[in-house]
KOLRO-456031 format. One record per residue (C-alpha): x, y, z; residue in three letters. Coordinates in Angstrom, 2 decimals. Example, Ala and Ser with C-alpha at 12.3 -4.5 7.8 and 13.67 -1.06 7.14 Angstrom:
% residues 2
{rec {12.30, -4.50, 7.80}, "ALA"}
{rec {13.67, -1.06, 7.14}, "SER"}
% end
This chain:
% residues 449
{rec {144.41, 99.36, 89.47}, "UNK"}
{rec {147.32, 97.20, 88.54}, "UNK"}
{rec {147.89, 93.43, 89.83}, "UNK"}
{rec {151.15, 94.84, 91.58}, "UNK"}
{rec {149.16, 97.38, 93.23}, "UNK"}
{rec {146.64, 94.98, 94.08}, "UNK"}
{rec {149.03, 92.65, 95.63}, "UNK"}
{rec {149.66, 95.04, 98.80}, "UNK"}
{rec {148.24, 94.60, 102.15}, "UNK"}
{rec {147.16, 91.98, 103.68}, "UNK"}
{rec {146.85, 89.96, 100.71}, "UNK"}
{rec {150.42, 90.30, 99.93}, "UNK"}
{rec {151.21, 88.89, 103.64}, "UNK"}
{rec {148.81, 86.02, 103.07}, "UNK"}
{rec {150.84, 85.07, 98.77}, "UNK"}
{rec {153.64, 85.36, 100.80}, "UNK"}
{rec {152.92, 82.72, 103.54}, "UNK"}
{rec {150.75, 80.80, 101.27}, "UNK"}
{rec {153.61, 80.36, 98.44}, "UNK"}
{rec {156.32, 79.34, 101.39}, "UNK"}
{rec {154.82, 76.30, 100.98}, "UNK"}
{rec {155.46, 74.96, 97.55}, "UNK"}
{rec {158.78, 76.11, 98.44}, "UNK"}
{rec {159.08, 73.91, 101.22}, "UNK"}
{rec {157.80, 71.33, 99.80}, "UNK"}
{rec {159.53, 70.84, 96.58}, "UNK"}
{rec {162.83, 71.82, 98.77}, "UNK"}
{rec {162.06, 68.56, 100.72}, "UNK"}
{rec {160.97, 66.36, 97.48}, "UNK"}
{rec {164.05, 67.18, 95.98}, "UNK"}
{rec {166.45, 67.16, 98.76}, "UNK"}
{rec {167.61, 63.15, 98.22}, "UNK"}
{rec {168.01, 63.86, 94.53}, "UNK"}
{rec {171.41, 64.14, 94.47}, "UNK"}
{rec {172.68, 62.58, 97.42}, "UNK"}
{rec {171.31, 59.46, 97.11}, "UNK"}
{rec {174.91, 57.53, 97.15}, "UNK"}
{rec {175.27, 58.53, 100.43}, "UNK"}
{rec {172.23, 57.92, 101.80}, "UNK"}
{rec {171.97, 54.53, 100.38}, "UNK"}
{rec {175.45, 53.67, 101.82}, "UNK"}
{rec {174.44, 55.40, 105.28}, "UNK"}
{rec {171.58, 53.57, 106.00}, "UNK"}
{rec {172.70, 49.87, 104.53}, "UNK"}
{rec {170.63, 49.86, 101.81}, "UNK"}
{rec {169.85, 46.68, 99.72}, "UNK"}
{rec {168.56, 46.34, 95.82}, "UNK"}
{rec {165.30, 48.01, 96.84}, "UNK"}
{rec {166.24, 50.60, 98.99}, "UNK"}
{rec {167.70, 53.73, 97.06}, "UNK"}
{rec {164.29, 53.21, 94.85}, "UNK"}
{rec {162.36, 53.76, 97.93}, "UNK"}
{rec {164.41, 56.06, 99.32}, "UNK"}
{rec {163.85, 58.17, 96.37}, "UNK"}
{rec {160.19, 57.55, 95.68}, "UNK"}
{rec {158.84, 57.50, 99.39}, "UNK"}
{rec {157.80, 61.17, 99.61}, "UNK"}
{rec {155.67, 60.95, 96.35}, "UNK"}
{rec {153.79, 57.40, 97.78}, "UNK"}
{rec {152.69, 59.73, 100.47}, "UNK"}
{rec {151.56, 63.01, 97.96}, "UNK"}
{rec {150.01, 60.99, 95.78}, "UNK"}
{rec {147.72, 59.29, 98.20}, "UNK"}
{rec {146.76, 62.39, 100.46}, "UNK"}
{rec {146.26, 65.01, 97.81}, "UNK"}
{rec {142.81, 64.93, 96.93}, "UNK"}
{rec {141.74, 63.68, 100.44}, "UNK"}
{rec {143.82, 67.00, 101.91}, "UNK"}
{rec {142.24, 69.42, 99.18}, "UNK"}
{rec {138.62, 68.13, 100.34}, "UNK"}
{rec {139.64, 68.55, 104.41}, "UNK"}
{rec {141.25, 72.01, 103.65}, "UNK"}
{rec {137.78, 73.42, 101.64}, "UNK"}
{rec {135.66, 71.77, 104.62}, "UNK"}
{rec {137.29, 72.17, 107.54}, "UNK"}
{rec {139.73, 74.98, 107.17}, "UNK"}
{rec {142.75, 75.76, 104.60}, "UNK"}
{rec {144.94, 77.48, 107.66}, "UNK"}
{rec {144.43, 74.67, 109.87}, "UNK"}
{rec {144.99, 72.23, 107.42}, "UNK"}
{rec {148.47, 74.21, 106.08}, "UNK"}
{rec {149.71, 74.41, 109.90}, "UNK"}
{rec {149.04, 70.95, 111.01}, "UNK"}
{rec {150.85, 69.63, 107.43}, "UNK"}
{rec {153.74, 71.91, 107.85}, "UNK"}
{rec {154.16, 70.80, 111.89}, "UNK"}
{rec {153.93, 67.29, 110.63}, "UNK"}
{rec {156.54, 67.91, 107.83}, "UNK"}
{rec {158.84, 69.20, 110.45}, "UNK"}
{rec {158.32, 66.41, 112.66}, "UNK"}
{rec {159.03, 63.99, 109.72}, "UNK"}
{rec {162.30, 66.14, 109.28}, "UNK"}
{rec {163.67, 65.45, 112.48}, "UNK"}
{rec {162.83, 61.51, 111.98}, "UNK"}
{rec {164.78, 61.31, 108.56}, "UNK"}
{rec {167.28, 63.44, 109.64}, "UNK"}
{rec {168.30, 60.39, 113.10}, "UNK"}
{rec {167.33, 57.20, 110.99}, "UNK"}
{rec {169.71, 54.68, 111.10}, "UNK"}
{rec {167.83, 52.65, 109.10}, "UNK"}
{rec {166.40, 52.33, 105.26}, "UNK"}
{rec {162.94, 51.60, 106.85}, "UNK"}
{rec {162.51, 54.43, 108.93}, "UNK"}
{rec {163.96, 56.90, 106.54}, "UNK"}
{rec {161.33, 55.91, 104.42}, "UNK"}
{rec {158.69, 55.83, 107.05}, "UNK"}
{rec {159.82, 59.49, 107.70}, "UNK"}
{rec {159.64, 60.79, 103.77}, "UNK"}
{rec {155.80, 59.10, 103.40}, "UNK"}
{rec {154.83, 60.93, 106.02}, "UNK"}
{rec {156.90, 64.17, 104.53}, "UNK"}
{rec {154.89, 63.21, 101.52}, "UNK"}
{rec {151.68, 63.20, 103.15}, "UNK"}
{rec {151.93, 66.29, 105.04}, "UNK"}
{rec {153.37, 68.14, 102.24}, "UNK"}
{rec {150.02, 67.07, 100.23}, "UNK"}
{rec {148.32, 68.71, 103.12}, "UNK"}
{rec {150.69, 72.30, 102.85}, "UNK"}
{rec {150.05, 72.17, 98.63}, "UNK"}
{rec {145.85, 71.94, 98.72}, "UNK"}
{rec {145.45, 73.97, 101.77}, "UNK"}
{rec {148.19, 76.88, 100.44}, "UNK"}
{rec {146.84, 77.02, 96.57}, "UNK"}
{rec {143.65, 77.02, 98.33}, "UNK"}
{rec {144.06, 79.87, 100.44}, "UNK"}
{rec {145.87, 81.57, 97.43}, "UNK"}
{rec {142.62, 81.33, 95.41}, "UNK"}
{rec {140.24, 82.31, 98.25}, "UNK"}
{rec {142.45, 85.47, 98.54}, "UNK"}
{rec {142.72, 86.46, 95.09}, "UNK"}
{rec {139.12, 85.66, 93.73}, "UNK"}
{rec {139.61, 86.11, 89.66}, "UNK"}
{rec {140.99, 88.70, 87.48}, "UNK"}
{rec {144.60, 90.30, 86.94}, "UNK"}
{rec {145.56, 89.78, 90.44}, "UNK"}
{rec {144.66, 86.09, 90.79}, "UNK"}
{rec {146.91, 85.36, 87.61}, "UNK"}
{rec {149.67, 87.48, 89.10}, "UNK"}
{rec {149.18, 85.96, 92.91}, "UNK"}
{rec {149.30, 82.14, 90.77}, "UNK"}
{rec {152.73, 83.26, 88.62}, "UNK"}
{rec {153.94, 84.13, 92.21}, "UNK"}
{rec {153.00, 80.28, 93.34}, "UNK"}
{rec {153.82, 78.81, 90.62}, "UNK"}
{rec {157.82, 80.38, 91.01}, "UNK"}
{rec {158.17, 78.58, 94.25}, "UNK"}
{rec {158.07, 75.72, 92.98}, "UNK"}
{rec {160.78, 76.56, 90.50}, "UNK"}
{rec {163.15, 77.87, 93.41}, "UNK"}
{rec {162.23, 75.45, 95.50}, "UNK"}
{rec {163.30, 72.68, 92.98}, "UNK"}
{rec {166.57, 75.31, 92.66}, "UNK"}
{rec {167.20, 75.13, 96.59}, "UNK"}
{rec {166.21, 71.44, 97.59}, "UNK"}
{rec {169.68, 69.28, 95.35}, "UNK"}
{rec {172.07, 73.05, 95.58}, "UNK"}
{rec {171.58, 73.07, 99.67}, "UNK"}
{rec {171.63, 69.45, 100.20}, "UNK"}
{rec {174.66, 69.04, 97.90}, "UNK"}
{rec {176.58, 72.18, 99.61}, "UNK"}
{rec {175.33, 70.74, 103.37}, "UNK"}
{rec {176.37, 66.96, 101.88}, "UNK"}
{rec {179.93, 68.02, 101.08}, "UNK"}
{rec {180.73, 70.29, 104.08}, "UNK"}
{rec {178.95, 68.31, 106.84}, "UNK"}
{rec {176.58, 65.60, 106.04}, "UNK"}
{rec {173.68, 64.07, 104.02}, "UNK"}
{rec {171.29, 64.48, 107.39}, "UNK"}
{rec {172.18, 68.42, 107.94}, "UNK"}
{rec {169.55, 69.13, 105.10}, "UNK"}
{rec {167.00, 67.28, 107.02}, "UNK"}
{rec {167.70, 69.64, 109.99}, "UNK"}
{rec {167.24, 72.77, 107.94}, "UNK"}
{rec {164.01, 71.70, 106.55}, "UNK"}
{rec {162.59, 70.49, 109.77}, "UNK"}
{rec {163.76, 74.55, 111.18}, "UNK"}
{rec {161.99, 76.26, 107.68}, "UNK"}
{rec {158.74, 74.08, 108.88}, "UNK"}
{rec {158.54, 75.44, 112.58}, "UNK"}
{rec {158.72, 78.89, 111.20}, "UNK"}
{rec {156.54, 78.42, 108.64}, "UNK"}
{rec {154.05, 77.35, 110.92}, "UNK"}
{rec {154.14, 79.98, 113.23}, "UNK"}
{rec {153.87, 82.40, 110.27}, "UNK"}
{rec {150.97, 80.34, 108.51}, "UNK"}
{rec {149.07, 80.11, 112.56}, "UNK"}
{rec {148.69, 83.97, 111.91}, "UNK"}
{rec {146.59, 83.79, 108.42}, "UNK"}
{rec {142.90, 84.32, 108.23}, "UNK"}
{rec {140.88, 81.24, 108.57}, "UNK"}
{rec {138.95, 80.31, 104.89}, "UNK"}
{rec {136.21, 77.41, 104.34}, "UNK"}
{rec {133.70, 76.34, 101.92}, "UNK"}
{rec {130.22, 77.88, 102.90}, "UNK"}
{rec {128.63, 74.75, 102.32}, "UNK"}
{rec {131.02, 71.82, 104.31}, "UNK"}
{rec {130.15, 68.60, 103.08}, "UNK"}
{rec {130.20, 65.31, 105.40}, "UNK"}
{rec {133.27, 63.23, 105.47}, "UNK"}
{rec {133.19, 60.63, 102.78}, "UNK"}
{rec {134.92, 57.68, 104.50}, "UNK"}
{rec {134.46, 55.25, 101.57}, "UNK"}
{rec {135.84, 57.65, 98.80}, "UNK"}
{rec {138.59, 58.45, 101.31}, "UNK"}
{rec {139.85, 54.76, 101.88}, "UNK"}
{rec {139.11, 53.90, 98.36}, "UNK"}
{rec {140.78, 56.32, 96.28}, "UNK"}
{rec {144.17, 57.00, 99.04}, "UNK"}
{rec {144.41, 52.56, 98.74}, "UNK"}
{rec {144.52, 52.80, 94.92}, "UNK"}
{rec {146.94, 55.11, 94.56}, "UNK"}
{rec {149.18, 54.08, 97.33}, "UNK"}
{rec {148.72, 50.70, 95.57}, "UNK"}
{rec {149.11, 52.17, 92.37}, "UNK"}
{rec {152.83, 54.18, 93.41}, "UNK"}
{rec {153.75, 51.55, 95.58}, "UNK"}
{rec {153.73, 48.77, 92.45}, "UNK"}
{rec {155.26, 51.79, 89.94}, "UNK"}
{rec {157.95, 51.89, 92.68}, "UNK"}
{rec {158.76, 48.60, 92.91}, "UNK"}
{rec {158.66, 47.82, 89.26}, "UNK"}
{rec {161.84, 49.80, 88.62}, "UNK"}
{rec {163.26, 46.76, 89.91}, "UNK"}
{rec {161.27, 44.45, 87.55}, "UNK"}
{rec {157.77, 44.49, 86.05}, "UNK"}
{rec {157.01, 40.93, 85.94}, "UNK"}
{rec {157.68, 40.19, 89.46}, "UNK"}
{rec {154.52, 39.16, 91.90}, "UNK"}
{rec {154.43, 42.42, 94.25}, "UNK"}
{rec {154.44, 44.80, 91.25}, "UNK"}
{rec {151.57, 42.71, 88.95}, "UNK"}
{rec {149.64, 42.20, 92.90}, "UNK"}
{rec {150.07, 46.11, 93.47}, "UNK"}
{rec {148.58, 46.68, 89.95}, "UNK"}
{rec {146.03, 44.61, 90.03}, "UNK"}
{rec {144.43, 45.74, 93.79}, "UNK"}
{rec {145.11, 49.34, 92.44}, "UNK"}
{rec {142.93, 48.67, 89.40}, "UNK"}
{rec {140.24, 46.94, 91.25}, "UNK"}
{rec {140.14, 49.77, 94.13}, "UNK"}
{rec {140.17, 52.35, 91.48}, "UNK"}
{rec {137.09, 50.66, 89.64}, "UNK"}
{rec {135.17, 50.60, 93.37}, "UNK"}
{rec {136.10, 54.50, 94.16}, "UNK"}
{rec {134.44, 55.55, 90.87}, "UNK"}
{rec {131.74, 53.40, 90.85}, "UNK"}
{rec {130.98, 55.01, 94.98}, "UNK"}
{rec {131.62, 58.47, 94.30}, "UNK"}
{rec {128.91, 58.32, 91.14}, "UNK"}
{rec {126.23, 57.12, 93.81}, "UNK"}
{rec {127.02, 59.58, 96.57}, "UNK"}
{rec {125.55, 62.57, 97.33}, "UNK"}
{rec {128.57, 64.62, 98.29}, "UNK"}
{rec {131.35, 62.62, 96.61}, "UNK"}
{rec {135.10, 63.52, 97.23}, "UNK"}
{rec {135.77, 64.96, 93.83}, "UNK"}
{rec {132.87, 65.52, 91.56}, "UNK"}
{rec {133.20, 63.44, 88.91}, "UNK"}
{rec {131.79, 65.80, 86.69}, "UNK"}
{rec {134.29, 68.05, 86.58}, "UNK"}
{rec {135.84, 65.57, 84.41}, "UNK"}
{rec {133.42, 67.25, 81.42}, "UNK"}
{rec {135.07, 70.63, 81.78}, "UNK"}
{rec {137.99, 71.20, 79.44}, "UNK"}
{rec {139.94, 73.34, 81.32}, "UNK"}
{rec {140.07, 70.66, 84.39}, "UNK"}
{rec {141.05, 68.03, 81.88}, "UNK"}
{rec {143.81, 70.31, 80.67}, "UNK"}
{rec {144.78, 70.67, 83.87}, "UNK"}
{rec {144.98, 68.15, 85.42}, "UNK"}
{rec {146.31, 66.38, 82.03}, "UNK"}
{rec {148.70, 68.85, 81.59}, "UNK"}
{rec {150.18, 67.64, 85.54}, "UNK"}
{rec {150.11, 64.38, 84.43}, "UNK"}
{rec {152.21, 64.71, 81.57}, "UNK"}
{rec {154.79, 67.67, 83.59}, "UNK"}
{rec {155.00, 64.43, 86.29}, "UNK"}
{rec {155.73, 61.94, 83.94}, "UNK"}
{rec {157.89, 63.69, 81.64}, "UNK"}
{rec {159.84, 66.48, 83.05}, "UNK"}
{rec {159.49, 65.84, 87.30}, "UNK"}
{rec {160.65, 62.52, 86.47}, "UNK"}
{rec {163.20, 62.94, 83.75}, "UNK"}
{rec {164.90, 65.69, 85.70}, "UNK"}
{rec {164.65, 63.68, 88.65}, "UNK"}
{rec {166.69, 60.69, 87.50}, "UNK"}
{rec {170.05, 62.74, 85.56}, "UNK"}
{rec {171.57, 63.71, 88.20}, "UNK"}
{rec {172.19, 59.61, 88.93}, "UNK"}
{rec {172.83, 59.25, 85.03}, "UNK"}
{rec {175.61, 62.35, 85.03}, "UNK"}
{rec {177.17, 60.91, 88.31}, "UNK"}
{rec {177.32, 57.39, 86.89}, "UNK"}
{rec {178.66, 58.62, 83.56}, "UNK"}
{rec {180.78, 61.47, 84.09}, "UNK"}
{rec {181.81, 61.32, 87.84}, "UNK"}
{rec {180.14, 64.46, 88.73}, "UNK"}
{rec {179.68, 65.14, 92.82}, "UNK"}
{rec {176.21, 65.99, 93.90}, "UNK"}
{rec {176.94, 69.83, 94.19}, "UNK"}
{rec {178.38, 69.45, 90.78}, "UNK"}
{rec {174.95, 68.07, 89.58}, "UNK"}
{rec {172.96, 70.34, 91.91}, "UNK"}
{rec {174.75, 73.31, 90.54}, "UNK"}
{rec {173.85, 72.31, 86.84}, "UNK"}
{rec {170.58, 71.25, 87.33}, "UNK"}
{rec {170.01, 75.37, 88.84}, "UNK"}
{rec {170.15, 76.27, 85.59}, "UNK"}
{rec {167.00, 74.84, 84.68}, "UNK"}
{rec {165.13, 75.39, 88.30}, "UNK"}
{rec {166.07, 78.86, 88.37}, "UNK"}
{rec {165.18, 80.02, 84.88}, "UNK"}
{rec {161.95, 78.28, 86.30}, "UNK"}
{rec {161.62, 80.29, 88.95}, "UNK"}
{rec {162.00, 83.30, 86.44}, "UNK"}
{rec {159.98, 82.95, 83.78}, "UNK"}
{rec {157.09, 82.10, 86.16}, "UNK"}
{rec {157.23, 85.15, 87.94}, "UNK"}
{rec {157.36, 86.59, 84.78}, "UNK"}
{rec {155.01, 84.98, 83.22}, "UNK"}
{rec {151.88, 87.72, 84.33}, "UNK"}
{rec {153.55, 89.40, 81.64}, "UNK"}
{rec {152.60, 87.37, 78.42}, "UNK"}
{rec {149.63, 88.75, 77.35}, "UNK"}
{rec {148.59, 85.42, 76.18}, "UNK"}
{rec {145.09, 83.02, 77.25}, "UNK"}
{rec {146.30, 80.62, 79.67}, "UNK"}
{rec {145.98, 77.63, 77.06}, "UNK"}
{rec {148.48, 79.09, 74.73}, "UNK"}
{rec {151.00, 80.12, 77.56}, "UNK"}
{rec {150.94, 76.35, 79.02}, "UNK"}
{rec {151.44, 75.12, 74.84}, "UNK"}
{rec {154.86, 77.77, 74.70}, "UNK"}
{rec {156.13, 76.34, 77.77}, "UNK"}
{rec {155.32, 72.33, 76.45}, "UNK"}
{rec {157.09, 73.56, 73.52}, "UNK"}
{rec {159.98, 75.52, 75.39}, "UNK"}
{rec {160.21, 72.26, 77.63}, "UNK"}
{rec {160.30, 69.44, 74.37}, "UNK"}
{rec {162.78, 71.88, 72.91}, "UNK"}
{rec {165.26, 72.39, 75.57}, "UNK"}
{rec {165.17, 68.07, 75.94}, "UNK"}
{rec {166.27, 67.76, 72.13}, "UNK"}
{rec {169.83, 69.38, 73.89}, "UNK"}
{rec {169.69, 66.56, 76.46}, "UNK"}
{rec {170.00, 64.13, 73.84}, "UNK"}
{rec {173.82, 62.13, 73.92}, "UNK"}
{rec {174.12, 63.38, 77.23}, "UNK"}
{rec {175.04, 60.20, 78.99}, "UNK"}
{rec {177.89, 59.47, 76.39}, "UNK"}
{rec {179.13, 63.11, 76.30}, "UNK"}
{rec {179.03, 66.19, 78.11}, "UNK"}
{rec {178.68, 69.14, 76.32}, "UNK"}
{rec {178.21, 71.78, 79.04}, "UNK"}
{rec {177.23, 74.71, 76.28}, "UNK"}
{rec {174.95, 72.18, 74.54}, "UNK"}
{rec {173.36, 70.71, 77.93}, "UNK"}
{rec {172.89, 74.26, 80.02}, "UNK"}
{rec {171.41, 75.71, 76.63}, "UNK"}
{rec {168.57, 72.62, 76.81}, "UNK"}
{rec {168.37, 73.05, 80.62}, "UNK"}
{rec {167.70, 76.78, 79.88}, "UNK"}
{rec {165.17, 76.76, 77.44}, "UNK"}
{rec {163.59, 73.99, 79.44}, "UNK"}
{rec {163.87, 75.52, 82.23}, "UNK"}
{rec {161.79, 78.71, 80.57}, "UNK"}
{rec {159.12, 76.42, 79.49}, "UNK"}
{rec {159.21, 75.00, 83.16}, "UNK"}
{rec {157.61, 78.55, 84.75}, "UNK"}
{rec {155.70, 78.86, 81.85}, "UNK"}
{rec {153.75, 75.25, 82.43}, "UNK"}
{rec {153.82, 76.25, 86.29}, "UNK"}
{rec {151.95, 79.28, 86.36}, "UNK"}
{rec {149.24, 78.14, 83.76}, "UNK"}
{rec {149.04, 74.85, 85.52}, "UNK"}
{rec {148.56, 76.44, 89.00}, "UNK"}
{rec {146.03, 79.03, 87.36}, "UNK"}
{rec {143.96, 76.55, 85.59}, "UNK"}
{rec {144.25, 74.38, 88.40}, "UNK"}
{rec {142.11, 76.82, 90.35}, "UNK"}
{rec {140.37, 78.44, 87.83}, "UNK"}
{rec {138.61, 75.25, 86.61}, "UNK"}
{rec {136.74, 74.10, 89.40}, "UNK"}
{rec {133.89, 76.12, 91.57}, "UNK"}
{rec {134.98, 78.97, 94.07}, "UNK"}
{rec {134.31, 77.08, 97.29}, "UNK"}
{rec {135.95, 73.98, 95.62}, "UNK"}
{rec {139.87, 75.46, 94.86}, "UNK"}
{rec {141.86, 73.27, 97.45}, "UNK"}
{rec {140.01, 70.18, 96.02}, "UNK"}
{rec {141.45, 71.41, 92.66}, "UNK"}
{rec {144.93, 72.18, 93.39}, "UNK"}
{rec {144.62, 68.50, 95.62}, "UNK"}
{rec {143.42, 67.03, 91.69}, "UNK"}
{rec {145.75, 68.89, 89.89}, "UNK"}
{rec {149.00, 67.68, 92.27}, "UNK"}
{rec {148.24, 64.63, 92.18}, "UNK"}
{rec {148.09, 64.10, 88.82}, "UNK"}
{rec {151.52, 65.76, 88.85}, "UNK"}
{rec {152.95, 63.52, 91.59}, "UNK"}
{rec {151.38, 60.28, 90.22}, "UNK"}
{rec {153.01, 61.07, 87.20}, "UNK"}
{rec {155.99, 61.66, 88.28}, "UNK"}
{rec {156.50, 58.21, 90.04}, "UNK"}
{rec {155.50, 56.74, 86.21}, "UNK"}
{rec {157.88, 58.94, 85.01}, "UNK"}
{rec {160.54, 58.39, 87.29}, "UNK"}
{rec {160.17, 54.69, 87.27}, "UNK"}
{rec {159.94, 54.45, 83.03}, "UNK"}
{rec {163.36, 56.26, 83.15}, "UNK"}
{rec {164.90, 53.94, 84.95}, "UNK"}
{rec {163.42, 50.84, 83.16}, "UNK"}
{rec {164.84, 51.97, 80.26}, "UNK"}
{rec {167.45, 52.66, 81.59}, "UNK"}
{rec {167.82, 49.60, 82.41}, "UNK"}
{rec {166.70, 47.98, 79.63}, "UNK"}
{rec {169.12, 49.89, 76.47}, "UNK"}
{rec {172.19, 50.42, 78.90}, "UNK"}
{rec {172.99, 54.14, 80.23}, "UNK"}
{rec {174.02, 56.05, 76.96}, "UNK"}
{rec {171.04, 54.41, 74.56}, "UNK"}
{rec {168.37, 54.00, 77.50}, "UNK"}
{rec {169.21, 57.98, 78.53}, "UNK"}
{rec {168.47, 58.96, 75.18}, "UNK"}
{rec {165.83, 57.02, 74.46}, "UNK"}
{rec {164.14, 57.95, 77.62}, "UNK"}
{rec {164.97, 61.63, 77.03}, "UNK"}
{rec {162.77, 61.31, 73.47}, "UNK"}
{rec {160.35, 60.11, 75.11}, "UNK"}
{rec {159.59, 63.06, 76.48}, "UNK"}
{rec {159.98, 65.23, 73.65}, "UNK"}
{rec {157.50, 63.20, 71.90}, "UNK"}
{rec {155.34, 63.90, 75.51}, "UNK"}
{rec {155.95, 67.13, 75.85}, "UNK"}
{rec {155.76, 68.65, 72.20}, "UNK"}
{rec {152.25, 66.13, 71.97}, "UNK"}
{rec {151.15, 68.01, 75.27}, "UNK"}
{rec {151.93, 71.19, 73.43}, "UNK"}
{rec {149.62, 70.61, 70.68}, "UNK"}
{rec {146.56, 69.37, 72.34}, "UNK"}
{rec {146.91, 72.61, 74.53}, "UNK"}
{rec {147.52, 74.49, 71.81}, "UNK"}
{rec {143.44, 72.89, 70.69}, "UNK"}
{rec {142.40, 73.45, 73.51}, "UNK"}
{rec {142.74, 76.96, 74.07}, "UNK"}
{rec {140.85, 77.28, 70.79}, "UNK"}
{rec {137.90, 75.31, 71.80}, "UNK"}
{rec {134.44, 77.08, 74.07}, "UNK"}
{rec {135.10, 76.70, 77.60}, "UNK"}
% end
């Protein structure tokens, strides 16, 4: 029987529901992307504010993932995807009245966290549905397309809502897209682990302190590295860190098992995240400031370029079920794809070559599904049946952890070499990541399981 075939039914209802999410989500992560100018200027924002602004949502991801991915396998992927996508509404309507930096960014940590809550419990229930075989790598390509048009939708409706009515309609639109999604997700069938462990309240507080610690001083560094918050955050991150491993190893039932660590394909997954974080989330993430500084672009302008890339994403993931490849060597294409399509990025700050730039945003944006549907299918595939939503939570937030690195070494240096000379130097950076990424997945695929 073929995948499409086996995609009908009630499994096809439950891909359908489950991949709304990613879709949501990365709609709402991206949203501020390219109206951050007038959301800065709406809400009085100071020197610190359009960084948090920005990088709110992913303090919140970052810090919930893994602890959302546990809850989901032990006490219920549906109830955990409803009660983060009723929460993500909520958050909407917050963000979409603040009058104020501090409550908008309230509102997007708490986006963050619930939207943790709708990516574990959806991949989760994705997996549980679509146990192994052709279907499960078709039903992951499916995923793994959201969050291309999801990235496509987020900047190209909040730029079009921007211009004709306001920076706060998008919020509105999201927050109706969560009620519905809610309803529709309330209707799924209820999946667990057989074997629920306890609650581990000291891995819990542990590892979501370090990370918020460790996004929190990332964050703030863009603003300078040296400066007593950021070295503070750092240094309570590292320590808290140290203390989660050092707990987990003597528990019974730890959060993650640290032993999973051993397999290669979770280390090339969740490696792989890092890396598509650090070097393409958060590359991608920052243009659209650098082409409206430089060239005067509007953020539809910017929006509409930047679908070039998001929605050749969305293509060539859905596609992707097609390349008869291992899933090692089609996540090493789409590095390669991804650090080839940058090399057209390069001089972009000092000139805009539209042919040149949507060629690189193209051929990125190929590599882009590519890395998306073997991410999402190794995410899943590398860790024990009863254990997916804890690896999707692993794999995300290695993905959103890196892109706050990412994100915030853009903008350093930035900073640092002045727009044209920083942009380019940031943007061979991650060649040098990517086509490095490429290579050791490339080994990887060649080595036992």
């Amino acid at each position: 029987m073929s995948s499409i075939t086996e995609l009908t039914g009630v499994r096809s209802g439950t891909l359908a529901v489950a991949s709304s999410a990613p879709l949501l989500v990365l709609a709402t992560y991206t949203a501020p992307m390219v109206t951050l100018p007038q959301t800065a200027r709406s809400l009085g924002a100071g020197p610190t504010g359009p960084v948090w602004i920005l990088g709110g949502i992913a303090l919140g991801l970052s810090a919930l993932l893994l602890v959302a991915g546990g809850l989901a396998d032990d006490h219920g992927r549906r109830r955990v995807l409803v009660t983060g996508t009723a929460v993500l509404g909520a958050a909407g309507a917050v963000a979409a009245l603040s009058t104020s930096v501090p409550v908008f960014v309230l509102a997007r940590v708490v986006q963050g966290g619930a939207s943790a809550a709708m990516l574990a419990a959806s991949l989760g229930i994705v997996g549980h549905a679509f146990p192994a075989g052709s279907a499960r790598v078709a039903a992951t390509a499916r995923y793994g397309a959201m969050m291309g048009l999801g990235t496509t939708l987020g900047p190209l409706v909040s730029g079009a809502l921007a211009t004709a009515v306001s920076w706060r309609a998008v919020y509105w639109l999201l927050t109706a897209c969560a009620a519905a999604l809610a309803v529709a997700a309330g209707r799924l069938e209820e999946s667990r682990s057989d074997a629920p462990r306890r609650f581990d309240v000291p891995g819990v507080t542990l590892l979501t302190l370090g990370v918020a610690a460790l996004v929190a001083g990332v964050t703030e560094g863009r603003l300078g590295w040296t400066r007593p918050v950021v070295v503070g955050a750092f240094a309570l991150a590292a320590v808290l860190m140290w203390a989660f491993v050092a707990v987990e190893r003597r528990r019974r039932e730890p959060l993650i098992d640290l032993e999973l660590f051993r397999r290669p394909a979770f280390l090339l997954a969740t490696g792989a995240a890092l890396i598509v974080g650090a070097a393409v989330i958060g590359l991608l993430g920052y243009l659209p400031n650098v082409l409206q500084a430089a060239h005067g672009l509007t953020p539809l302008d910017t929006a509409l370029l930047f679908c070039v890339w998001s929605g050749v994403s969305f293509a060539a993931s859905l596609l992707s079920r097609h390349v008869r490849l291992g899933t090692a060597a089609r996540l090493a294409i789409g590095m390669g794809l991804t650090a080839a399509g940058f090399v057209g990025l390069l001089g972009v700050a000092a000139s805009l070559s539209l042919p040149v730039v949507l060629t690189g945003l193209a051929v990125a944006g190929a590599g882009s599904g590519l890395i998306n549907s073997s991410v999402t299918h190794l995410a899943i595939e590398s860790v024990p049946a009863h254990r997916v939503s804890m690896g999707s939570g692993a794999n995300n937030t290695a993905r959103y952890v890196g892109s706050s690195l990412g994100a915030a070494g853009v903008a350093a240096v930035v900073g640092a070499f002045g727009l044209d000379a920083g942009t380019d130097v940031a943007v061979a950076a991650c060649v040098v990541l990517t086509a490095v990424t490429a290579v050791a997945a490339l080994l990887a695929g060649r080595r036992p399981a």
